[in-house]
Every structure is written in C-alpha cells, then in structure tokens.
N, C-alpha and C positions, 0 to 999 in steps of 0.2 A: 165587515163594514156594510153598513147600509146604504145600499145603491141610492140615489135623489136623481143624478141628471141622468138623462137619458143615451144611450149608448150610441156611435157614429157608424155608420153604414156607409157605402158607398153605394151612389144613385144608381139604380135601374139603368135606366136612360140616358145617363150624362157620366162627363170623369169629372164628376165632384163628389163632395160630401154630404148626408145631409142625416139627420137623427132618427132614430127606430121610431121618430113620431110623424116623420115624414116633413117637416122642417128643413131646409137646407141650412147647412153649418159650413162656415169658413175659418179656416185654420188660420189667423190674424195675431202674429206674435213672433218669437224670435227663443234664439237660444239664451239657458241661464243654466245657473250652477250651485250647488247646496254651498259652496264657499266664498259667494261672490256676496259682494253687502249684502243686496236685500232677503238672500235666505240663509247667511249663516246663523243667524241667531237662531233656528229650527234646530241645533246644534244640542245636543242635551239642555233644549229648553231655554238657553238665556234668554232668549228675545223674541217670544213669539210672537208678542206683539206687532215690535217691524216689520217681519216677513208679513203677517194678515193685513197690513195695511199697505204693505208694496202691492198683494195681491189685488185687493179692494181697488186702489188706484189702476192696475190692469184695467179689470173687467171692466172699470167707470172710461176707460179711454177704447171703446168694443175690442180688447186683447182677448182672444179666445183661446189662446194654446199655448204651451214652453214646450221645446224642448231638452230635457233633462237626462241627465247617466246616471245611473240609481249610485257609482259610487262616482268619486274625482279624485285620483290615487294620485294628486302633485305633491299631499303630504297621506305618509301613511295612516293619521287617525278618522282620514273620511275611506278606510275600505269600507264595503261591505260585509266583508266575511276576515277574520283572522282569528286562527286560520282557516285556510279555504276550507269551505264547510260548516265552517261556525257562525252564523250570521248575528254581529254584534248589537246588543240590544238597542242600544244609543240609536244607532242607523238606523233601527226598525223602527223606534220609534220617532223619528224627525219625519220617516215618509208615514210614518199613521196620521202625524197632525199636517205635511204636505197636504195626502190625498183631502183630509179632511178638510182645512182651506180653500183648497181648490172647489170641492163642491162646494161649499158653500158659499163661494164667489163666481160659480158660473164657470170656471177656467177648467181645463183639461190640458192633459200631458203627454206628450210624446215621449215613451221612457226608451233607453237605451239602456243595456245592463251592463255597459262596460264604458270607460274612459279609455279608449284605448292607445289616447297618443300619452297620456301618462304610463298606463300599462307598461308600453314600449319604452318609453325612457326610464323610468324606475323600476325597472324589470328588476334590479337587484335586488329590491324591497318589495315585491307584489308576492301575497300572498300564495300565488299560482304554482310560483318559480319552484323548483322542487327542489334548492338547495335553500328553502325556505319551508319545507313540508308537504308543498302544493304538487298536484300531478304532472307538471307541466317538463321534460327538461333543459327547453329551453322558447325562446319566443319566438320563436323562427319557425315552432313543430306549435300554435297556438289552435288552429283548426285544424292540425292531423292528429294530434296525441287525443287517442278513448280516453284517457284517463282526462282528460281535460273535457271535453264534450261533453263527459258525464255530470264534472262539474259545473258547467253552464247550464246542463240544463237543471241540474239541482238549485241552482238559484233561480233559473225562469217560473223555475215549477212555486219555489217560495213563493215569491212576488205574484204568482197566478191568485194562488191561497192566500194569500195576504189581502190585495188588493182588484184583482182581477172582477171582485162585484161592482165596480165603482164604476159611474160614467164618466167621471175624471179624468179616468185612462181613455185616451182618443185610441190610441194605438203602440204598437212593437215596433221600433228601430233593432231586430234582430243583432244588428251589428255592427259597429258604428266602423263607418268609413274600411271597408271590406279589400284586402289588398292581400296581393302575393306575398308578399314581405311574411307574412302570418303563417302561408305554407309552402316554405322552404323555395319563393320565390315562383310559385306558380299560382294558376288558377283553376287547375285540375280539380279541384274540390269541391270547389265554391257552390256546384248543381247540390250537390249531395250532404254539403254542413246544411247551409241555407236550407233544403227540404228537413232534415232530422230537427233543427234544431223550431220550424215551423210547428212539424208534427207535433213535437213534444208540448209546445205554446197551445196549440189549436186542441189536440184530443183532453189535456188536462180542463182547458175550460169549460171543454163541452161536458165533459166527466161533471163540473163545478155546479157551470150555472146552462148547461145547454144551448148555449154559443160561443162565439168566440170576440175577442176584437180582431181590428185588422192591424195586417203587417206590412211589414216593408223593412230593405236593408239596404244602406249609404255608403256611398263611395263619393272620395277624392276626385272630383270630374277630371284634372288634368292627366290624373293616371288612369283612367279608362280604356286610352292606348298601351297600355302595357303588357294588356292578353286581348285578344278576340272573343275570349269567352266571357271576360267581364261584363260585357252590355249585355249580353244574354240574362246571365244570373242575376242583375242588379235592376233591367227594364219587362224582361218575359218570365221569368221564374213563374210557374204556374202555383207556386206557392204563396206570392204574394200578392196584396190585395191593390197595391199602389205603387207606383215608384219614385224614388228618390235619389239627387243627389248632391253632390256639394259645388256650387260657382266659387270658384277660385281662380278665375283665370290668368294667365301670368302678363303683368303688365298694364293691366286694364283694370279690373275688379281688385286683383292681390295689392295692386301699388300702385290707386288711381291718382292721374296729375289733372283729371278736370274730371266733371260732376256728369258727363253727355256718355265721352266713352265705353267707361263701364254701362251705362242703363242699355247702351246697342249693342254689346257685348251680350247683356242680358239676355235680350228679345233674339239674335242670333242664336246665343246657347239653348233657350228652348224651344226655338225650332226645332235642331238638331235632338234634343231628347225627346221630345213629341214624335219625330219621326223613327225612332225607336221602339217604341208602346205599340202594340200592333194592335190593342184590344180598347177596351173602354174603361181602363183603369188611369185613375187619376196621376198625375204626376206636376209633385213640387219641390224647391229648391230649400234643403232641412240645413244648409249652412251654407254663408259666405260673408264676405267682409275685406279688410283692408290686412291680411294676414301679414303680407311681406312687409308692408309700413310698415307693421306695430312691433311682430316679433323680431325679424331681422334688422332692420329701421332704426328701433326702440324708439318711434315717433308715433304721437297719439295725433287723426288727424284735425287742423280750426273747427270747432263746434260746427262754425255758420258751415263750412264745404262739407262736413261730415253729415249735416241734419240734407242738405241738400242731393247727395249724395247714397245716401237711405234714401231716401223720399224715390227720386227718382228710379233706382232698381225696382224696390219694390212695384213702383207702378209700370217697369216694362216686364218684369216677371206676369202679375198680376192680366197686364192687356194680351200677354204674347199664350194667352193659354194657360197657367200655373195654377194651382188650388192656392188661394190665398196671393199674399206680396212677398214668401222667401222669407227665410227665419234668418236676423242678422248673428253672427259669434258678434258679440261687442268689439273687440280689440282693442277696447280704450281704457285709459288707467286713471279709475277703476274700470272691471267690467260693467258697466253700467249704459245703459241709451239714453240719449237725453230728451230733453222735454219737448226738442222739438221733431226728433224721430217717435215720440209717442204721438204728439199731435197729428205728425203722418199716418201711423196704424189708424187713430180717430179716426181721419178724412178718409182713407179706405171702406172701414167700416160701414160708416154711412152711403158710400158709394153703392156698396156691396147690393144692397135690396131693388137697388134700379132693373137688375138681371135675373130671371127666373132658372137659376142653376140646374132646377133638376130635372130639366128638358133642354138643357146647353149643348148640343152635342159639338162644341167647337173643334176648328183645326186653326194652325197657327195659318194668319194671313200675311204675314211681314211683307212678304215679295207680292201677294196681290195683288195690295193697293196701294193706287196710284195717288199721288199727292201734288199737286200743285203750289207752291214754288219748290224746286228741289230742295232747298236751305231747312224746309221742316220734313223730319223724319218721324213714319210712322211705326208703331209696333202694335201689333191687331191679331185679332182672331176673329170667331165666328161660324156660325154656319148656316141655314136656308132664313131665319128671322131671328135670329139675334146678331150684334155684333159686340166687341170692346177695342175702342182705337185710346192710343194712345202719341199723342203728338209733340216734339221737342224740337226745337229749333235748335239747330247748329252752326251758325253765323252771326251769336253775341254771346260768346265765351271772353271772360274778362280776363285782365292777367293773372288771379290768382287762381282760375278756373271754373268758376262759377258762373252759370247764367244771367247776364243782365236782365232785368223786370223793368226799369226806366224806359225800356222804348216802344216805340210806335209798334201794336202789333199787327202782325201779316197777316193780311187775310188768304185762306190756305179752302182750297177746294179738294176732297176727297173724292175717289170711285170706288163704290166696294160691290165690285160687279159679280160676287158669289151669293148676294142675298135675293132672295125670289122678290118679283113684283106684287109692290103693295101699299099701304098706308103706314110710315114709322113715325115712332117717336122718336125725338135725341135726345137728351141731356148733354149738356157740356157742362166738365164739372171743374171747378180750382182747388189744383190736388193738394196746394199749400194750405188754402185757405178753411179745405172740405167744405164747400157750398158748393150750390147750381151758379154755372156764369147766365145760361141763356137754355131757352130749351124751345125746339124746332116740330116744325110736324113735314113733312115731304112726303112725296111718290114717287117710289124708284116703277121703270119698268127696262125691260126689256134695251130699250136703247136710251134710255136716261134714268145710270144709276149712280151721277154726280150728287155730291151733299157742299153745300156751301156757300158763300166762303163763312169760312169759322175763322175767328180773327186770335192770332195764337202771337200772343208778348214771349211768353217764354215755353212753358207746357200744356198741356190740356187734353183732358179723360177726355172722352166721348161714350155714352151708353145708347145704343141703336136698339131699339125692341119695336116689333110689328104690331100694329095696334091690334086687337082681340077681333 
C-alpha cells in the first residue's frame, strides 16, 4: 500500500499528537465496527459505496479517527483467521479498501487485533479455542499459552505487512480492554505479554519501513482495582507510547440519569489517570458510553439527552487534559451516533486550533480553579500560558435531566492563578453551537489572576492563550 497521509508521532514537548510534518493532530472520533451499518457493506464488497460516503461524511464533520478490531467474532464469519492462522481472504480484503478509504478521506485508525469481549463469550466458536484447532486450551490461559502468543503476534506481524505503510494507521491498541480474567485471574503477566507482543509490532516495522507507529494497551477503568500492577502496565509500561483507558463508571457514565453528572465524573476520572502518567506521554479515553443502560437496560437513551450527554463528556474529557473528546462505544440500536453527536465532534474540531498543542505542556487544574458562584463547575487544565476551562452549571437540571438553555445566564468569575503574568487572549466558545460566544483580552499578574465575569446560560469552553 501506498502510504499518502502522513504518519502520527507524539510531541516533543507536549502529551499530544501531532504528524511526522510537524502539524498537530487530534484524535476527534469515536468507536465503530466492520458489522455496524455504516461499514458492513466493506463485507465482500456489497456496499462499498456506503461505507466511502459514511467515511466522506466523517472527515466533512473534522472526525479524524475510529476506533476499530480488525476482527468482531459476535458472529463467526467476520473472524479474521479460520483457522487460526489462516487469515480469510474476504477479511483482508474489506480492510485493503478500509485502509484505503480512509486515506483518501483524511481518517486514520486505531486498530485493535482482537474483539475480545466477543472472544470471551463465543469462545466455544473462536477460532483460538483448541477444541477448535486453535492453540489456545482454554480462555482463561489467553495471555499465558506460547502457542497462543505466537499466534498473535503472527497476525500482528500480517497486518504490519499488510498495512503498517499507511498513515491511516494512527496507532496499536495492543489489547483491547487487558484483564486478569485472560491469565488465570492475575496480572502477573501483563509487564511481559505487553513488552513481547510491543517488540514484535515495533522491530517488524522497523524491519519494514524503519519506524514504527505508536502503541498503547486498554483497560476496563472500573477493574483497574483489581491488581496494583494493572496501572503500572496499562499507564508506565516503558513500551508504550500513550496511555489509554476505558470511562465506564458505574452509575454515572455506565447508567447516566442526567447529562452534568457523568461530564464531572469525566473531569474527575482524568485527574486521577493524569496523575498516573508520570512522563509526557499522551493519555485518552478510547471507550465509554451508557453500557449498563443499553446492554443490561436494553434501553437506548432520548436522542435530545443522549446528543447532550456526548456533547458534554466529550468537552470535560477534552478541557480536563485528554487527547481529543473520548471515543464513544454507541450503545444505541443501531450502533450508530447521531447527528447531533456529529455536530459536537464539528464544534470540537473547530475549537481545537485556538490551542497550540505542541508546546501544551498541561496538567489537570480541576481543583485549582476557583469559580465564582459555586453552582458553575469547572474542569480545566493548563500550564505556564496556555489554558482550557471548561464550565457547566449545576443548578438548572430539568426533570428529564437535561440542562435548561431558557435561562438568564450567571455571570461566573474564574482564577487560574497557575498561569505566569502577562497579556491573554480568551475565547469563549458555544460548544452546542461550535462558534466564538465573545473573546476577551486581560492581564493576569501576580495578584490579579481573576478573568471575568463570563456569563454561562448552561455550558461554555473557554481557550486562554498568552499573547506572542
């Protein structure tokens, strides 16, 4: 394959992204599926039209990323390999005209080489299983058994040769959602899969094209307490280039009853994994959503509190520190986001250039800054000139849970007393609407580094950059 986009690095300088052209790139997108509408028709070819023009529609709303499981074993004819080892032509071919789509529409992919919560429940039919042929003898031994290791990385090594010249490929989700359950209920391992199965990614490419992409490997956030040595392997691994993992928080994000909670659940959550990371590697949230509703539930949530409900994560992901606004799982039937969670990615996007990423050396400021009246809540980062606040009122939740917009909005005074003295600019942006509301020019110093009042109806971005 003919590389065209150019391949994603991580900044020097910053825990962002930004392209081997020196461009900054954001990861602006969410999770999809070779069997979800818009790409099954890649399926031996029926439809490739729809999938090129799902993708078209992406990039036209700045979506920059999916990601994707090269296989989705919930029915046996989308494996990748049957049998294991055999990698089925059909499949190779849906991700030839993938990748190829993709470049030619600007998007790139974060690939995972397994489905592994289908893995786990149709284990009796996964190619793996060895009472199936596969090396595996059972799923419990899936990151102890050689014989199984060898076969992963014999398919990593495929897909290296396959596709690994493309700038399409952003990056390796080495292992989707990484758990004890996989090695006989420990995490004794995890240092030493995670390092082999890197090696093997990293040295073939080099072999290839004489680098590599970057990796990273996901975990279930709620099981993170499960072993001590999970945040090790999943935030420091010296093998990875980024870290990642999944918001699913129980109660809040899993089976949200208003649109506030889960986005300060957000900004909480990545706190806590920011504080993690001990280096200057990027870290974003590659899955979350309304899991418990939808799966256990079997309720899809109101378009209006679900587009509002996106909206909102996404921008306290986004202000709290994250690469990008968090890749949603859809959970809705169909898997599919709707038009007005695209319209949010939009208003992101465009956000996105107010910030000079690749000198961002942010930390999360949640607890910093001070806000005036308490009723609005901020979630922020930042560091010596730059900042991103993010502000939500919590004092007009209506009954169905959603934010009132009808009222008089508060005017709200911030301190972001971590930025050095000097000349800023703001934007205040309407994250609904993706426009500037107003944009400010001030002088913080020393002893006045108040900004305001900013008059906040229901949400509202804020972009702080020092003037040059």
């Amino acid at each position: 394959m003919q590389a065209s986009l150019p391949w994603i690095e991580v900044c020097e300088n910053a825990p962002y992204f930004a392209a081997e052209s020196g461009n900054s790139w954001m990861p602006i997108g969410q999770n999809d599926a070779i069997t979800w509408p818009e790409l099954r028709g890649l399926y031996k070819r029926r439809n490739v039209a729809k999938a090129e023009a799902y993708l078209k529609t992406l990039s036209d709303h700045g979506i920059t990323c999916l990601r994707l499981m090269l296989e989705y074993s919930q029915k046996s004819h989308r494996d990748f390999d049957r049998p294991a080892g055999c990698f089925r032509p059909e499949m190779v071919q849906l991700w030839d005209d993938l990748f190829a789509l993709c470049e030619k529409n600007g998007l790139r992919i974060l690939l995972t080489p397994f489905d592994t919560y289908w893995m786990w429940v149709k284990w009796k039919h996964h190619p793996y299983n060895e009472k199936n042929g596969g090396p595996c003898p059972d799923r419990s031994a899936l990151l102890l058994s050689r014989g199984t290791r060898e076969a992963m990385k014999q398919r990593l090594c495929f897909a290296c040769e396959r596709w690994g010249s493309s700038g399409a490929l952003f990056a390796w989700d080495l292992w989707n959602e990484i758990h004890p359950s996989y090695a006989e209920d420990s995490a004794e391992c995890f240092e030493s899969f995670i390092a082999e199965l890197s090696d093997c990614v990293r040295n073939r490419e080099k072999e290839l094209y004489g680098r590599s992409h970057l990796q990273t490997v996901s975990v279930f956030g709620p099981h993170m307490l499960l072993d001590n040595r999970i945040p090790n392997s999943v935030f420091r691994h010296p093998s990875l280039d980024f870290a990642s993992t999944h918001f699913y928080e129980e109660g809040t994000i899993d089976d949200p009853k208003d649109t506030v909670a889960p986005a300060l659940s957000t900004g909480k959550l990545m706190r806590q994994a920011l504080a993690e990371v001990h280096d200057c590697r990027p870290f974003m949230d590659s899955e979350h959503g309304p899991i418990h509703t939808y799966k256990d539930h079997h309720k899809t949530l109101p378009e209006p509190f679900d587009d509002e409900y996106f909206r909102h994560i996404q921008w306290a992901h986004f202000c709290a520190g994250g690469a990008g606004g968090g890749m949603r799982w859809p959970n809705r039937n169909p898997h599919s986001l709707t038009r007005g969670m695209r319209k949010a990615q939009q208003s992101l996007a465009r956000f996105a250039p107010l910030i000079d990423w690749t000198d961002f050396r942010r930390r999360n400021w949640n607890d910093e800054v001070n806000v005036c009246p308490p009723e609005v809540k901020p979630v922020a980062c930042g560091d010596s000139r730059q900042a991103l606040v993010w502000l939500i009122r919590t004092d007009r939740i209506r009954g169905d849970g959603m934010v009132r917009r009808d009222v008089k909005p508060v005017p709200s005074t911030l301190s972001l007393p971590l930025l050095e003295p000097g000349a800023y600019a703001i934007t205040a942006w309407d994250t609904r609407e993706g426009q500037v509301i107003a944009e400010y020019s001030v002088n913080l110093c020393a002893c006045a580094t108040h900004i305001g009042p900013v008059p906040v109806a229901a949400d509202v971005a804020l972009a702080v950059r020092r003037n040059s």
